[in-house]
KOLSEMI-526467 format. One line per 8 residues: their letters; for each residue x, y, z of N, C-alpha, C. Coordinates in pm, whole numbers. Example, Ala and Ser with C-alpha at 12.3 -4.5 7.8 and 13.67 -1.06 7.14 Angstrom:
% residues 2
AS	1319:-569:780:1230:-450:780:1320:-330:780 ~ 1285:-225:708:1367:-106:714:1290:3:787
//
This chain:
% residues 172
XXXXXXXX	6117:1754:14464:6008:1843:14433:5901:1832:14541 ~ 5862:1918:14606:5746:1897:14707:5620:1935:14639 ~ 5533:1869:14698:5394:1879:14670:5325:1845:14822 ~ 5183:1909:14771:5122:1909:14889:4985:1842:14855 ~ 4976:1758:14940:4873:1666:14996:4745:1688:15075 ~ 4600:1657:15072:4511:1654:15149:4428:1573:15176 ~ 4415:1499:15311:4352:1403:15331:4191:1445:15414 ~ 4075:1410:15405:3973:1397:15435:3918:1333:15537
XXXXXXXX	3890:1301:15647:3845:1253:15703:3703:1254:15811 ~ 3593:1140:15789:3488:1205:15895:3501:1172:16012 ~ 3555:1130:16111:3553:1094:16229:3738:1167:16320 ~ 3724:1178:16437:3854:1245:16458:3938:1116:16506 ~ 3887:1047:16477:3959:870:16539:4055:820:16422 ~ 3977:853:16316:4043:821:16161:4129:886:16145 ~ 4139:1062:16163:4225:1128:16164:4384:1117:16261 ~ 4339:1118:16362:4457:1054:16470:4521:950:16415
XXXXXXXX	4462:824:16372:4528:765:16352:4583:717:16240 ~ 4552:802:16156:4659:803:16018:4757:911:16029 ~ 4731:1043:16124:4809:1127:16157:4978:1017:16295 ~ 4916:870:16342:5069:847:16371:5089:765:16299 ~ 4993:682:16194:5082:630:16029:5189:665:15997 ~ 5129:791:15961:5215:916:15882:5351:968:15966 ~ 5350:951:16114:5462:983:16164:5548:852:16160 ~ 5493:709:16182:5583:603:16204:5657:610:16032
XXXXXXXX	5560:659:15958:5693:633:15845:5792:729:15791 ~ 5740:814:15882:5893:882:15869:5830:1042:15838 ~ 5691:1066:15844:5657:1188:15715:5687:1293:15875 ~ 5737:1394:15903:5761:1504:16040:5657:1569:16035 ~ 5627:1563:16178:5506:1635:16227:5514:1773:16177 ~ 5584:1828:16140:5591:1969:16123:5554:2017:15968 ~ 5559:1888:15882:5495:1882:15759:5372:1897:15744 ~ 5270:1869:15865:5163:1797:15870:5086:1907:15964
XXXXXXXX	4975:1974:15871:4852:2081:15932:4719:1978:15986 ~ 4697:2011:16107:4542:1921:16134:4469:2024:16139 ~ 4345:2011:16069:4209:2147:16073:4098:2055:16092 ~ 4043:2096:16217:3901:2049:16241:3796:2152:16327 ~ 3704:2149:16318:3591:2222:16404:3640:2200:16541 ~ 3670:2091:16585:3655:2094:16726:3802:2020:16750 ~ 3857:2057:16860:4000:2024:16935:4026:1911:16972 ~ 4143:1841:16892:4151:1697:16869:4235:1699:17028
XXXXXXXX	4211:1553:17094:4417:1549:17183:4470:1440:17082 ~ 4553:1491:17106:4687:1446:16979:4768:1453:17099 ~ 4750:1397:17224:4897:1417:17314:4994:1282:17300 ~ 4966:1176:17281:5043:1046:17229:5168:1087:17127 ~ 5085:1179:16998:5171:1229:16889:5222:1327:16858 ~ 5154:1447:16936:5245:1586:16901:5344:1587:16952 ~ 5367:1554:17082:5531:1555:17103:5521:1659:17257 ~ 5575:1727:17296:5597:1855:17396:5447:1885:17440
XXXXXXXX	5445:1857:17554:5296:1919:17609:5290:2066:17646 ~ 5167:2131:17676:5164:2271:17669:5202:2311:17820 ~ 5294:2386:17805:5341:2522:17913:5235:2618:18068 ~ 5099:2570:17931:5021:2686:18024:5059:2684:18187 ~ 5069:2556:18268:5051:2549:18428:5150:2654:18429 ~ 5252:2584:18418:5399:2677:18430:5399:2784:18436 ~ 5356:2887:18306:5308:3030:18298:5224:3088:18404 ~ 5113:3007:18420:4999:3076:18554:5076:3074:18638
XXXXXXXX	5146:2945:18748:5235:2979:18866:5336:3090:18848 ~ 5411:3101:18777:5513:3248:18746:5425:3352:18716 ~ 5334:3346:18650:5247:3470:18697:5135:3487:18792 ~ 5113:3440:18871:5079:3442:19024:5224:3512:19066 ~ 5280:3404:19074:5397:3478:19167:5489:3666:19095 ~ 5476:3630:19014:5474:3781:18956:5398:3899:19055 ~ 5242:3849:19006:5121:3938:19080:5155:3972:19185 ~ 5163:3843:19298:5195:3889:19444:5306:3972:19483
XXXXXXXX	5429:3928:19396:5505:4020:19439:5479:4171:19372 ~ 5449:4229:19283:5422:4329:19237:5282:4396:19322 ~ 5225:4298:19391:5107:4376:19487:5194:4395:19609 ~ 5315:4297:19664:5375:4344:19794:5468:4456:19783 ~ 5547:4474:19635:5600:4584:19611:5496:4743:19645 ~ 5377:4697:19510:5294:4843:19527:5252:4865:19653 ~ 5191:4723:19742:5084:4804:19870:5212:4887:19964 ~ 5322:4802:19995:5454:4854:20080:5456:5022:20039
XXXXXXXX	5516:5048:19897:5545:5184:19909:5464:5256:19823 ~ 5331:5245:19826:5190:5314:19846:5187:5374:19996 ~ 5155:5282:20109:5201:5304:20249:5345:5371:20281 ~ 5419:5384:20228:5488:5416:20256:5504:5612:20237 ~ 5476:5610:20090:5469:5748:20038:5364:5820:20088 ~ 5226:5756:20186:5128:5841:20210:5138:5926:20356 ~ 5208:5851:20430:5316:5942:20561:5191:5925:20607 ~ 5122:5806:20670:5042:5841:20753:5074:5830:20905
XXXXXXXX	5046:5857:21002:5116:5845:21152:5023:5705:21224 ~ 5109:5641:21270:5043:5530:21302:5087:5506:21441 ~ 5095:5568:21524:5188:5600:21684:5224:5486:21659 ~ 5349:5440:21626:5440:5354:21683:5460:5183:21601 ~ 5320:5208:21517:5293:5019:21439:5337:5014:21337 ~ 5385:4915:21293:5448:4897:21115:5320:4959:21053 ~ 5364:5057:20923:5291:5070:20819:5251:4982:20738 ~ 5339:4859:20691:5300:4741:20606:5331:4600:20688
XXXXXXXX	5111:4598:20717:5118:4472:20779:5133:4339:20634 ~ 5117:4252:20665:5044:4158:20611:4897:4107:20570 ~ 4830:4111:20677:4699:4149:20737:4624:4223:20667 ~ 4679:4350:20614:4579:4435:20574:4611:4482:20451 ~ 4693:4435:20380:4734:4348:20192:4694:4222:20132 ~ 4654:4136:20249:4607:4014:20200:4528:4027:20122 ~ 4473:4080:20078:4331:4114:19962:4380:4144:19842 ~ 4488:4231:19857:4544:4297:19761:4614:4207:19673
XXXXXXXX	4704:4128:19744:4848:4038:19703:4766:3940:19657 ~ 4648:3860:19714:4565:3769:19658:4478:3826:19505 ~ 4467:3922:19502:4397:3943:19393:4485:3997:19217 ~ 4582:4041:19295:4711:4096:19192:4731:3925:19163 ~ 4807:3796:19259:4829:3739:19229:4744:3654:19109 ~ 4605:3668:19143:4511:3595:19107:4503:3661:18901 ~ 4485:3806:18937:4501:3878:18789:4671:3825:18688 ~ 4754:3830:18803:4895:3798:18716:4870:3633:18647
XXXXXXXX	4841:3573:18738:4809:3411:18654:4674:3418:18554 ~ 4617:3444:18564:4518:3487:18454:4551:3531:18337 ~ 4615:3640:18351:4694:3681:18219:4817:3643:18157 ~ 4879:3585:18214:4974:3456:18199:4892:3351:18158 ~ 4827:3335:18149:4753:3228:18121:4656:3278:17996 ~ 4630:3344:17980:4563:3393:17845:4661:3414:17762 ~ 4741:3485:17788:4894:3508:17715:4925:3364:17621 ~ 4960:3252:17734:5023:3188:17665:4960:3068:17594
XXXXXXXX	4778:3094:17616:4706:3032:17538:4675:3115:17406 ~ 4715:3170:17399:4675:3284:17288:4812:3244:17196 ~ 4962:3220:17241:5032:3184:17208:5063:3045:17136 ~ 5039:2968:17245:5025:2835:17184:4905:2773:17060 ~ 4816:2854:17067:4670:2836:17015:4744:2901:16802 ~ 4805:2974:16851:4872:3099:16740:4762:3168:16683 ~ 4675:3229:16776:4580:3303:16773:4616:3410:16708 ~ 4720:3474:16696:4745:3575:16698:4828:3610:16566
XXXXXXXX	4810:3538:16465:4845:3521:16322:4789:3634:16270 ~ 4829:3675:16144:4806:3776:16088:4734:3664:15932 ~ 4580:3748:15902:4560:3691:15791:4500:3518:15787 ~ 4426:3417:15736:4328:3350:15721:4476:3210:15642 ~ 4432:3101:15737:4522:2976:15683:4490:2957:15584 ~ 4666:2974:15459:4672:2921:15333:4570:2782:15312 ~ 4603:2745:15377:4544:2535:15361:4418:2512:15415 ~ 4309:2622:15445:4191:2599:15520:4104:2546:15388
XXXXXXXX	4012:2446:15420:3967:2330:15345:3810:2357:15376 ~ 3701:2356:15285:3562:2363:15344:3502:2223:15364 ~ 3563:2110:15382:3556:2029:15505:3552:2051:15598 ~ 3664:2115:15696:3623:2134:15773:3484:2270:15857 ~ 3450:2287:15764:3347:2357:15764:3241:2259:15801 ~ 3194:2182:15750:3126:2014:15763:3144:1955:15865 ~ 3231:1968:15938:3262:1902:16079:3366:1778:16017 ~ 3425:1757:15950:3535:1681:15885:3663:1694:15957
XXXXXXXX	3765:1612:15957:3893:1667:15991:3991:1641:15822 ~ 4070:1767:15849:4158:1738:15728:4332:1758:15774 ~ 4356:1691:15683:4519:1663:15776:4535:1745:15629 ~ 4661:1802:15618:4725:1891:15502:4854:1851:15533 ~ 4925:1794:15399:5042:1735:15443:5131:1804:15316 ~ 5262:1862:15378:5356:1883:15235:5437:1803:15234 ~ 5498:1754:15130:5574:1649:15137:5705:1661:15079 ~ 5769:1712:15142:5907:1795:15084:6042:1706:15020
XXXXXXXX	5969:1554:15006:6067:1459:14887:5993:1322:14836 ~ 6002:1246:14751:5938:1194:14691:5935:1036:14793 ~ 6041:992:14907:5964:905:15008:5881:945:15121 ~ 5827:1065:15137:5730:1103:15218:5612:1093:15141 ~ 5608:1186:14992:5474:1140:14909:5442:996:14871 ~ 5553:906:14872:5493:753:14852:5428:744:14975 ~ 5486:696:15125:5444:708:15237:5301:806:15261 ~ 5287:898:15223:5150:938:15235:5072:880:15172
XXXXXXXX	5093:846:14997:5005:754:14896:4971:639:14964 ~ 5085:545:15018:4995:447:15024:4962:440:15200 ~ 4969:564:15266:4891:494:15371:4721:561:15391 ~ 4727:651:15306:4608:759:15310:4562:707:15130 ~ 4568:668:15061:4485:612:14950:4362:683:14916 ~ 4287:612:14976:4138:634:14932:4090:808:14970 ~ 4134:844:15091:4082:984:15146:4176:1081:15076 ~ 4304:1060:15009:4390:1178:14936:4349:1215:14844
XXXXXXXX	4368:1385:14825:4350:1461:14696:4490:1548:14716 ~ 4510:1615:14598:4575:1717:14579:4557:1849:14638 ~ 4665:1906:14640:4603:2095:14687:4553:2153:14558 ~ 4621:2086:14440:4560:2183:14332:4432:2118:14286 ~ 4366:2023:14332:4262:1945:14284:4141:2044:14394 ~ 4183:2084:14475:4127:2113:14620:4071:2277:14584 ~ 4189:2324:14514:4151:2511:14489:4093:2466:14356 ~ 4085:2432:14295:4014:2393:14124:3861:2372:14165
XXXX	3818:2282:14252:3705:2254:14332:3615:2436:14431 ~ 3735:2438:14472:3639:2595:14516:3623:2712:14459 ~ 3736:2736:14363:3706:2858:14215:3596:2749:14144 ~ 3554:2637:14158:3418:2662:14040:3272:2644:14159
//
């Protein structure tokens, strides 16, 4: 039977570190919602670090080439007469290819912070807690068999409530 869990916490130090409690005994990160005002690093415990660099360099290099594609046969289609000199210098795209490049990593980079962030959800988190409204952190844990809810009981004790103790509290 799963049930779902909520732990309280005022400091983001407390939180972290009952959040790798909770992983050494077994409870999966993927059970486990962190909500706080301000952006914990959790890089020790989440696991996979974020993508963003990666994305900006492939989109730089995107940009530039899509500015050496356009400036080339822009110049190319305008038939201008140039007695005798290449139509597409280098020289006189550098502005161009630098700035396409510069826009392609940018938006690659918003992209995939917008992604990773999951900004882009439809609708207001089931499990949002007015703790963290307070500047609190709250870990939201489901516990999808009855040795993950012991394991949460006794390592979170004193700071656990229920989810249904939690909505009973904000309908009154």
């Amino acid at each position: 039977m799963a049930e779902t869990r909520i732990a309280i916490f005022d400091t983001p130090a407390e939180a972290v570190a009952a959040l790798g409690e909770l992983q050494r005994e077994g409870v999966p990160r993927s059970a486990i919602t962190v909500m706080s005002s301000e952006p914990l690093h959790l890089e020790d415990i989440d696991g996979p670090r974020s993508r963003i660099a990666g994305f900006a360099i492939a989109g730089g290099l995107f940009g530039a080439a899509f500015a050496i594609l356009l400036t080339a046969w822009t110049s190319r289609r305008v038939g201008l007469v140039t007695g005798g000199m290449s139509i597409v210098t280098p020289w006189a795209f550098g502005i161009i290819v630098f700035e396409l490049a510069a826009l392609g990593a940018i938006l690659a980079t918003l992209g995939r912070m917008i992604t990773e962030a999951r900004l882009g959800r439809r609708g207001a988190l089931v499990e949002y807690d007015e703790a963290v409204a307070a500047g609190r952190v709250v870990l939201h844990i489901h516990c999808a068999d009855e040795t993950h809810l012991q394991a949460v009981q006794k390592r979170l004790g004193s700071n656990l409530r229920s989810a249904t103790d939690s909505e009973q509290l904000k309908s009154e």
